[in-house]
C-alpha positions as CSV (number, residue, x, y, z in Angstrom):
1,X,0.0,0.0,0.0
2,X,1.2,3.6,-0.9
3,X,2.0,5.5,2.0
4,X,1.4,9.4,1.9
5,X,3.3,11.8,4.4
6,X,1.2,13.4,7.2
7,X,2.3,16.8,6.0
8,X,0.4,16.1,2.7
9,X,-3.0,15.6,4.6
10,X,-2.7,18.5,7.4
11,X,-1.1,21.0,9.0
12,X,0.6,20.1,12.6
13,X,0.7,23.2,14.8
14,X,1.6,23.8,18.6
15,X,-0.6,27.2,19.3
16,X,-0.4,29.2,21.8
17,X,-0.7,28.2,25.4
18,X,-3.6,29.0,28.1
19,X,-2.2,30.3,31.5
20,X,-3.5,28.1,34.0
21,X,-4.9,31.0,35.6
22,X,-6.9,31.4,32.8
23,X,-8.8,28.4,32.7
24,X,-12.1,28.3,34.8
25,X,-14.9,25.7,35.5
26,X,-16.9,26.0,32.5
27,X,-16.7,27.3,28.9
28,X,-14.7,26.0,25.8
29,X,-13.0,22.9,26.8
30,X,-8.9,23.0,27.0
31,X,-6.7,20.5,25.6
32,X,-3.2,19.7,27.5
33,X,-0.8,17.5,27.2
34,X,-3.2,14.9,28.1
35,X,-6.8,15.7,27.8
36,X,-9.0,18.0,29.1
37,X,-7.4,20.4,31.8
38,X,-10.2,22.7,32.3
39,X,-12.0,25.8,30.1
40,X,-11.9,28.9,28.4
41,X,-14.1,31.5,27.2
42,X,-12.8,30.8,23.6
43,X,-12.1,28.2,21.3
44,X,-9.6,27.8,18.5
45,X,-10.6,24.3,16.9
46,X,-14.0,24.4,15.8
47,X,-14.0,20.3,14.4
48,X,-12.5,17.2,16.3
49,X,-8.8,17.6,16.0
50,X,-6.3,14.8,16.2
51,X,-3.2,15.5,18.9
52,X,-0.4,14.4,19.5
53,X,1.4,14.9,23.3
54,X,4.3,16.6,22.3
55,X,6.3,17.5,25.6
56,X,7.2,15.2,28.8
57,X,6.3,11.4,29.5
58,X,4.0,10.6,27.7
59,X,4.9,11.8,24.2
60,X,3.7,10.6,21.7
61,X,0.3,10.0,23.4
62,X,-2.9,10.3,20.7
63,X,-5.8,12.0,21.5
64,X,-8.8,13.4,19.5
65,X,-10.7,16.6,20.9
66,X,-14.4,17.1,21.1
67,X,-15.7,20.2,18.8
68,X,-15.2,23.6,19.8
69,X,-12.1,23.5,21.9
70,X,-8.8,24.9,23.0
71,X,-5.6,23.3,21.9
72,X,-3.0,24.5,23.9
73,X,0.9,24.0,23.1
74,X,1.7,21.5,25.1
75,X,0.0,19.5,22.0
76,X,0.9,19.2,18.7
77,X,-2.8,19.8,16.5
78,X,-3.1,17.6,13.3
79,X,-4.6,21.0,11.9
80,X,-6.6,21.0,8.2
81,X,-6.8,17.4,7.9
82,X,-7.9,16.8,4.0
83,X,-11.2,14.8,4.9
84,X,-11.5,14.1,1.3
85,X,-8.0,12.1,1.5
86,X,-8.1,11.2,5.4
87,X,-10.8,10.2,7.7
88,X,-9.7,11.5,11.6
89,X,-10.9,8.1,13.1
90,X,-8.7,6.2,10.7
91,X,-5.5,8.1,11.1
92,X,-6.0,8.5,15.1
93,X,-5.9,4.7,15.4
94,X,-3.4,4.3,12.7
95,X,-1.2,6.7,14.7
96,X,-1.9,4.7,18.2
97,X,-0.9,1.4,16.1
98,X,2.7,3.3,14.7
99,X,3.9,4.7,17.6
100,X,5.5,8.0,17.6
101,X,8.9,6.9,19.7
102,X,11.0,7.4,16.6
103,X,10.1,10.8,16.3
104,X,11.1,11.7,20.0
105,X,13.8,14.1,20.6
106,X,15.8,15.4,23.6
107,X,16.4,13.2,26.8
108,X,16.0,15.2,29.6
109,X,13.1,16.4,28.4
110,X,10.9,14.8,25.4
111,X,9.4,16.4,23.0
112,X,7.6,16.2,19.5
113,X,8.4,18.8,17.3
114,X,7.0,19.8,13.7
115,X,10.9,18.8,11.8
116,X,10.3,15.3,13.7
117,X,7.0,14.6,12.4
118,X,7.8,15.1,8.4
119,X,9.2,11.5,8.3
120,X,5.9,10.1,9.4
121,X,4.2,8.4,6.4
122,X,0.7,6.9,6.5
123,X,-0.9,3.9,4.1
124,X,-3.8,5.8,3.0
125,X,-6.2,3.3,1.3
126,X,-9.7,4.8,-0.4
127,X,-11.5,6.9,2.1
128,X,-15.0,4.5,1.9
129,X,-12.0,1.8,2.8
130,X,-10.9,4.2,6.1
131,X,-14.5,4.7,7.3
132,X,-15.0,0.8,7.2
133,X,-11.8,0.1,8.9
134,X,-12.0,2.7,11.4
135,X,-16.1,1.1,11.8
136,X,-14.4,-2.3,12.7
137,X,-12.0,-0.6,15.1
138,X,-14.7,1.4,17.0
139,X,-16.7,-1.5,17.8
140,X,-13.5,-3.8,18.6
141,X,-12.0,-0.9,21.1
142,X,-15.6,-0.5,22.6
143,X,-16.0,-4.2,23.6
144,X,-12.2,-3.9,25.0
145,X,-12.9,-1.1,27.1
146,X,-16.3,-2.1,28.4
147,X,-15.2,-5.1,29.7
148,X,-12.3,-2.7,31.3
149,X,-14.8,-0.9,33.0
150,X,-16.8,-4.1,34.2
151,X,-13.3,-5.4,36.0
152,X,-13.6,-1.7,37.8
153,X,-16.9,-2.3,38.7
154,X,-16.3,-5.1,40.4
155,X,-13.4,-3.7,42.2
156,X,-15.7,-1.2,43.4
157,X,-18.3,-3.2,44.5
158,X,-16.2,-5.2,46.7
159,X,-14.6,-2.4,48.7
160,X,-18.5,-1.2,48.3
161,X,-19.6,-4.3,50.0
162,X,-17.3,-4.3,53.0
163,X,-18.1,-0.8,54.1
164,X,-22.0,-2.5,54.0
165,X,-21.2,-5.3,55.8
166,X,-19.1,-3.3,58.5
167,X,-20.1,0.3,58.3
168,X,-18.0,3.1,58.0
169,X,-14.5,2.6,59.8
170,X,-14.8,6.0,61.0
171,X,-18.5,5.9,63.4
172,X,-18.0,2.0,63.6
173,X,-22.0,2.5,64.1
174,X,-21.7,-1.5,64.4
175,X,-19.8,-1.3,67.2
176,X,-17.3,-4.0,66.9
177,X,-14.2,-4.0,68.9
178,X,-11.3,-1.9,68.1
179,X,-7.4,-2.5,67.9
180,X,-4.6,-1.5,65.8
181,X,-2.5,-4.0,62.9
182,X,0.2,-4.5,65.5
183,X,-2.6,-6.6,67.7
184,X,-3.4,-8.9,64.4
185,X,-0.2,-10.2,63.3
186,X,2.8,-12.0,64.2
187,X,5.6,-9.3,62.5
188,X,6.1,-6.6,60.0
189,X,9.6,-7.0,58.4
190,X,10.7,-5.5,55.2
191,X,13.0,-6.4,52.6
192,X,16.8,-6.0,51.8
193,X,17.7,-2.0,52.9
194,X,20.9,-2.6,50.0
195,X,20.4,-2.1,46.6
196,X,19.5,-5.7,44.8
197,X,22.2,-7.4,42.4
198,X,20.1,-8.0,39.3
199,X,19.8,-11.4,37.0
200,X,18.5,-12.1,33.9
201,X,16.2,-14.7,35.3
202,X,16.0,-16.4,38.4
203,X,13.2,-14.9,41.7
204,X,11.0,-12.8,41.2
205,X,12.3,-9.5,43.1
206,X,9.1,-7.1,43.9
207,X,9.3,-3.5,44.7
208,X,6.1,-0.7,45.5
209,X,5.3,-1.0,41.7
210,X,3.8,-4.2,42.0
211,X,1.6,-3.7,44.9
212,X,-1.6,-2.6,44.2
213,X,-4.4,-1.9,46.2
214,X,-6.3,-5.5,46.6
215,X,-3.7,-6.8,43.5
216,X,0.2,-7.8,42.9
217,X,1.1,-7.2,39.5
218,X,3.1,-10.0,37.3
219,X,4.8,-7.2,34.9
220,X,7.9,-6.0,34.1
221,X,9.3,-7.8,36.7
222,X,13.0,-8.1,37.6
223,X,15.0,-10.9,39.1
224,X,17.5,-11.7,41.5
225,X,19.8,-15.1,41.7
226,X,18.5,-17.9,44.0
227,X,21.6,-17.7,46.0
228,X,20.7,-14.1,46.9
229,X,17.3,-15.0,47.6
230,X,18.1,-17.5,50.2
231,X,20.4,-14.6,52.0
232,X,16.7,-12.2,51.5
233,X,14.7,-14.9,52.7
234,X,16.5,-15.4,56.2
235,X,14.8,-12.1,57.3
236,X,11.5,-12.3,55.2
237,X,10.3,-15.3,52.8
238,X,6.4,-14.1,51.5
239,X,4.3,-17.2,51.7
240,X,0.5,-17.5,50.3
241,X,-1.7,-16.1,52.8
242,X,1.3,-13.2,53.6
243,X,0.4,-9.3,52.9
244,X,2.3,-7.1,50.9
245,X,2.0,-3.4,52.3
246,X,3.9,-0.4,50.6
247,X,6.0,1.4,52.4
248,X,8.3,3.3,51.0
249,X,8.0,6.1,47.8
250,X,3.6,5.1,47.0
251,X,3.0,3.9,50.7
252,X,-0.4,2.6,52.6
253,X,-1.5,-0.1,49.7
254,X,-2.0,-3.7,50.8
255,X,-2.3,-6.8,48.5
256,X,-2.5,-10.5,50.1
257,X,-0.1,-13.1,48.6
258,X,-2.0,-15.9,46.9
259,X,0.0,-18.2,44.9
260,X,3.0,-20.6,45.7
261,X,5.5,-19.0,43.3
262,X,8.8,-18.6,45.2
263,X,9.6,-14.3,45.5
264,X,11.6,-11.7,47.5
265,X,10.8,-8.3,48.4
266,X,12.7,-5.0,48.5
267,X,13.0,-2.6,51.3
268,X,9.9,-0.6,50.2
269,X,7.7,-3.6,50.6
270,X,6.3,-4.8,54.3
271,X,5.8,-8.0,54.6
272,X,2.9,-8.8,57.4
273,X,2.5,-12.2,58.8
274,X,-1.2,-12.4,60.1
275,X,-2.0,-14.1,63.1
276,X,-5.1,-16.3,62.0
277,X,-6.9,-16.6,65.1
278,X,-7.2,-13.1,65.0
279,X,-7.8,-12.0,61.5
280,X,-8.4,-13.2,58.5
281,X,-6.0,-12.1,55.4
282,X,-8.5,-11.2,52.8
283,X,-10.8,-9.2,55.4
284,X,-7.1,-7.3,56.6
285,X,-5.9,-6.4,53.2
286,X,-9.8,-4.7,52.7
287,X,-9.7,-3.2,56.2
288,X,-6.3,-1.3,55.0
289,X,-7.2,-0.2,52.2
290,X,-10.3,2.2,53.5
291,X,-9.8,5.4,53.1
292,X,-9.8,5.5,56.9
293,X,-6.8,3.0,57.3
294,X,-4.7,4.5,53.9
295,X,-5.1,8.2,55.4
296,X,-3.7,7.1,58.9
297,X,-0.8,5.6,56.9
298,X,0.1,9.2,55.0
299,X,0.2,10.3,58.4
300,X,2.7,7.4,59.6
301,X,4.6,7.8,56.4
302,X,7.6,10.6,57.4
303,X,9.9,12.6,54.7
304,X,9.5,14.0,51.7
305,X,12.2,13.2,48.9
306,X,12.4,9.2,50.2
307,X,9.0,8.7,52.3
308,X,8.8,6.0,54.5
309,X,6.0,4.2,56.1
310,X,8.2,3.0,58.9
311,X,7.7,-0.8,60.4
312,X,7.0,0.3,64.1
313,X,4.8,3.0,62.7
314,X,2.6,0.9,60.4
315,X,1.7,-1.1,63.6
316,X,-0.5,1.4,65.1
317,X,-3.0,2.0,62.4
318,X,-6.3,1.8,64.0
319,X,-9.2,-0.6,62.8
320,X,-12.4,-2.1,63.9
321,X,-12.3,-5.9,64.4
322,X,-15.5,-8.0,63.7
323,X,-15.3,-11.9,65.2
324,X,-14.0,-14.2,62.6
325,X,-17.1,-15.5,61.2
326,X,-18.3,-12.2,60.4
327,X,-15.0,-11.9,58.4
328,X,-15.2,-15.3,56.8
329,X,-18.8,-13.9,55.6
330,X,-17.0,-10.7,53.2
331,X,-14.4,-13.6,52.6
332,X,-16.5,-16.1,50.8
333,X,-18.7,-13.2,48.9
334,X,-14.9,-11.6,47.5
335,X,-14.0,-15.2,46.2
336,X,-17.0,-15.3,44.8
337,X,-16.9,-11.8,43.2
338,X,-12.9,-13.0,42.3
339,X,-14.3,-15.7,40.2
340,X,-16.1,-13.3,37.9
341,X,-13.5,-11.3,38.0
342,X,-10.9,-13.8,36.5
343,X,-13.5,-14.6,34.0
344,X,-13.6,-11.2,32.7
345,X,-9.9,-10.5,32.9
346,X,-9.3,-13.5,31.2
347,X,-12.2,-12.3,28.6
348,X,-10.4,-8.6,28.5
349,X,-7.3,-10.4,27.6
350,X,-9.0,-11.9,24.6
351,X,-10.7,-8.9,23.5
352,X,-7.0,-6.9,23.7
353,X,-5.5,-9.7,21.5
354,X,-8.7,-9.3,19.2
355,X,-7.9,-5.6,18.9
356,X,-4.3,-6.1,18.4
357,X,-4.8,-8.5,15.3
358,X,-7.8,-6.5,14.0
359,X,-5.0,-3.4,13.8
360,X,-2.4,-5.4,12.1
361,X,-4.8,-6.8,9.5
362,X,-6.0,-3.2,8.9
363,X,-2.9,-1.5,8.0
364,X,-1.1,-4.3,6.2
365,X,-3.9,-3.9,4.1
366,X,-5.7,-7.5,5.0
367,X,-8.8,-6.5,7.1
């Protein structure tokens, strides 16, 4: 397929930026670097205008914006687009499937700039073609992001759920006995306070990016060499059953281990051994991640460059503790709720593997 330079289809322009004082709650909308970051009394894109993240992080990042808006500087506009050559829904997800990395330039800072973006070419097949790929894609991308949303649901209900079943942490209007984390578990030790000698493979070394609130994350792990583990391990070895609680850099997030697989933690990861006639794992991790347990922990969590959620610290947090069998109750209804949710992960997967393929077939041309 022929491919046509973006330069021949429209006009990329940075114009002028918005102070922020200038933005207010209602008016035009304002396009940043990354979406919508407030209004204006004036607009200077009347159509949907493709953009392209031209400064920091995320450069690179595609974005379309409604009708009448601002595009400030901090984004490149796709200006003019020729919409008897180019439809904007076919070139915005051709664009997302590209990849603008090549086009980077600068290190300490990243940016996009006008120069960079004449090397971009684009397979522009006949514009009834565009409309039916882009058709295909819009349907594909809103099955993938529905189920998205339905995994978020269900997060939501559960930490919905406990407050039911509990009441609010703050009025305990349930009145169930209080304590603090340091009464419902054995220890609190953290990992290694050295920097890790990495492997290629090997165990699985987590830090605070893989603890998520109610979740560990398998991704972009790195590794460290049995032998070093074994050393780790002699002061903390997670187990299933285990919690993982941040506490150093992103602090006050709990996730409970539950799998066999053999891993080590760094210093910014707690490690909380649960005394089980006390408290139940799955019930604790929920308990800490209220808003009323994660706000004690900000306030636990001292400094400012290299925050820490110290280990003697972390043990007063305050909770309410229901008897056991009240616990086991939330217990069985998130294993439950866990089922469904592996379903639909497992689901969202498919549909993102569906998309992926759907995008290749489309611009080499065999959709």
């Amino acid at each position: 397929m022929i491919e046509t330079p973006l330069f021949e289809i429209c006009r990329p322009k940075q114009w002028k930026t918005i102070s922020s004082k200038d933005l207010s709650d209602s008016g035009y909308p304002v396009y940043g670097a990354n979406g919508i970051i407030g209004f204006h009394s004036e607009y200077n894109h009347e159509k949907p205008t493709i953009l392209i993240t031209c400064r920091g992080a995320t450069c690179g990042t595609i974005n379309v914006s409604l009708p009448y808006s601002y595009i400030n500087g901090n984004a490149m506009a796709l200006d003019d687009l020729d919409d008897k050559k180019a439809s904007i829904n076919y070139i915005s997800y051709y664009l997302k499937y590209r990849g603008l990395s090549d086009v980077i330039s600068g290190s300490a800072q990243p940016q996009i700039t006008r120069e960079g973006l004449q090397s971009v070419k684009i397979p522009l097949p006949p514009l009834e073609e565009q409309r039916r790929i882009a058709s295909i894609l819009d349907k594909a991308d809103e099955l993938r992001q529905k189920r998205q949303q339905a995994i978020e649901k269900l997060d939501q209900l559960l930490q919905a759920t406990f407050i039911d079943m509990f009441g609010d942490p703050v009025s305990n209007p349930k009145g169930w006995n209080l304590g603090k984390l340091g009464d419902v578990i054995h220890s609190a030790k953290d990992g290694p306070h050295v920097s890790p000698n990495y492997s290629e493979t090997g165990i699985p070394f987590l830090s605070t990016r893989h603890v998520r609130a109610g979740k560990i994350i398998w991704e972009d792990l790195k590794f460290i060499t049995e032998e070093d583990a074994q050393i780790h391990w002699k002061k903390c070895k997670p187990t299933r059953g285990d919690i993982l609680y941040t506490k150093g850099g992103t602090t006050g997030l709990a996730a409970v281990v539950d799998t066999d697989i053999d891993f080590a933690v760094w210093v910014h990861v707690a490690l909380l051994k649960t005394n089980h006639d006390k408290v139940r794992a799955e019930w604790l991790v929920s308990m800490l991640n209220t808003q009323y347990c994660y706000e004690q922990s900000q306030r636990y969590t001292h400094g400012i460059a290299n925050r820490d959620l110290g280990l003697k610290r972390m043990v007063n947090i305050e909770m309410y503790l229901p008897p056991l069998d009240e616990q086991d109750k939330f217990v069985n209804f998130k294993n439950k709720l866990m089922k469904n949710n592996v379903l639909f992960k497992n689901s969202s997967s498919s549909f993102e593997k569906l998309f992926k393929s759907l995008q290749n077939q489309a611009f080499s041309g065999t959709l």
